[in-house]
DOTORGU-656491 format. One record per residue: residue number from 1; x, y, z of N, C-alpha, C, O in turn. Coordinates in pm, whole numbers. Each point is the difference from the previous one (the first is absolute). Example, Ala and Ser with C-alpha at 12.3 -4.5 7.8 and 13.67 -1.06 7.14 Angstrom:
2
 num    n.u    n.v    n.w   ca.u   ca.v   ca.w    c.u    c.v    c.w    o.u    o.v    o.w
   1   1319   -569    780    -89    119      0     90    120      0    104     -2     66
   2   -139    107   -138     82    119      6    -77    109     73     51    111     17
***
This chain:
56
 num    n.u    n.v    n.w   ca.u   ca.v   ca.w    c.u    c.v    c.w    o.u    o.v    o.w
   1   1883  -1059  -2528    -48    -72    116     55     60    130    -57    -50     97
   2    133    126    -70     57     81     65    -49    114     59     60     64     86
   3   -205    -28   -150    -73    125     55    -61    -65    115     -3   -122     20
   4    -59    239     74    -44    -55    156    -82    110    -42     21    111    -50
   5   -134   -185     91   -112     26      0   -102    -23     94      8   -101     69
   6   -119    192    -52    -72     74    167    -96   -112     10    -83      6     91
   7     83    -81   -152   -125   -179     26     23     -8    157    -83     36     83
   8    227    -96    -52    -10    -47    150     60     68     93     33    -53    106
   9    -10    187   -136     22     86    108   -121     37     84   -111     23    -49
  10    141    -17    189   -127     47     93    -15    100     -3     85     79    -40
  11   -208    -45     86    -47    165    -54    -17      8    188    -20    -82     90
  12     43    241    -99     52    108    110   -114    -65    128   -104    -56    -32
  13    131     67    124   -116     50     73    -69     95     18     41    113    -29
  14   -156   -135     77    -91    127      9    -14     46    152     -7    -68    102
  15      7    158   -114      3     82    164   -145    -57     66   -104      8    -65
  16    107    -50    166    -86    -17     90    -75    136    -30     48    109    -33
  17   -182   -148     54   -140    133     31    -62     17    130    -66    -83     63
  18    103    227    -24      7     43    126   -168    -51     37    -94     -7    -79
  19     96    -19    198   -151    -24     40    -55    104      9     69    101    -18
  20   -184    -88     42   -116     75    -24    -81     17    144    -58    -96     51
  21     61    229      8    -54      7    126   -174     36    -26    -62     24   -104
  22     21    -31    236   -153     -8    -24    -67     34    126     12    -81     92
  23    -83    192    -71    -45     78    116   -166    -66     41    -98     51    -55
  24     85   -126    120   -149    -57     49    -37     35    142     56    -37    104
  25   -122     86   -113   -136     12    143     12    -54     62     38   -107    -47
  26    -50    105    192      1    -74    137    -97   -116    -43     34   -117     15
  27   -142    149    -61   -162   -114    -15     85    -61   -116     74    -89     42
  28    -64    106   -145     37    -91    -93    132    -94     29      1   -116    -41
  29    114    174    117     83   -101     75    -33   -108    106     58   -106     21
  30   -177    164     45    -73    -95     94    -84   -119    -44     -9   -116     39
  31    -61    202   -155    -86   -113    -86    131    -94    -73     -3   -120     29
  32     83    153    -94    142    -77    -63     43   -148    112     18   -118    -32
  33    -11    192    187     80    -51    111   -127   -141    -33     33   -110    -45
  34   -151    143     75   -111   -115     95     13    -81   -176     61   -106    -11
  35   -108    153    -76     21    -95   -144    145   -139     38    -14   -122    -14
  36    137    195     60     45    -76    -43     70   -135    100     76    -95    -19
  37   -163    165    149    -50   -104    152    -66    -74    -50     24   -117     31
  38   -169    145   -154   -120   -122     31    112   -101   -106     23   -115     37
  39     20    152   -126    112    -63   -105     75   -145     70    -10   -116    -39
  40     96    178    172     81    -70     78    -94    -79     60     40   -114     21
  41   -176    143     21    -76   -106     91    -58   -114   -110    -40   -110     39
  42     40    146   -172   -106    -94    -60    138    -22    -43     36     63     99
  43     91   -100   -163     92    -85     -7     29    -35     41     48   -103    -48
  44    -27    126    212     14    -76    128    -98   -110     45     25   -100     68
  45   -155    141   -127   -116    -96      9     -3    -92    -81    -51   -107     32
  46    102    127   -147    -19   -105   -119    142    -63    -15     12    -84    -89
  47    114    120    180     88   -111     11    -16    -93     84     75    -99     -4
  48   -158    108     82    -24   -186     69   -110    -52    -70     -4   -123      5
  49    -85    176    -68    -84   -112    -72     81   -104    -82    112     18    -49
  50   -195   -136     42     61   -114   -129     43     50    -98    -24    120      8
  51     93   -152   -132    -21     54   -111    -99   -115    -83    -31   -118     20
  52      1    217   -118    -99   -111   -122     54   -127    -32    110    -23    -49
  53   -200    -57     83     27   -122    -88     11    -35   -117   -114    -29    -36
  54    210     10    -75     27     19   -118    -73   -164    -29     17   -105     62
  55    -82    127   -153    -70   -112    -86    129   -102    -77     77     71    -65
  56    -50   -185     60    119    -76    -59    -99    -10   -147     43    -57   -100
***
């Protein structure tokens, strides 16, 4: 009963994974930019509406 055994020992960490760079086009950063404006306007729009009326 005396053996120790690897059940509840924690296992190592793992090294973080370096990010990943990524070279895009002026137009495709621009198209990226306005996507994620109309995003902010229609969540901005749809936080003052009511919310749904839940049926009891």
């Amino acid at each position: 009963m005396s053996e120790t055994t690897d059940q509840f020992k924690r296992k190592p960490r793992r090294k973080p994974e370096r990010g990943r760079r990524l070279t895009v086009s002026a137009e495709q950063k621009a198209a990226y930019e306005a996507l994620l404006r109309e995003k902010e306007q229609r969540e901005a729009y749809t936080k003052h509406l009511p919310a749904d009326a839940k049926p009891r």
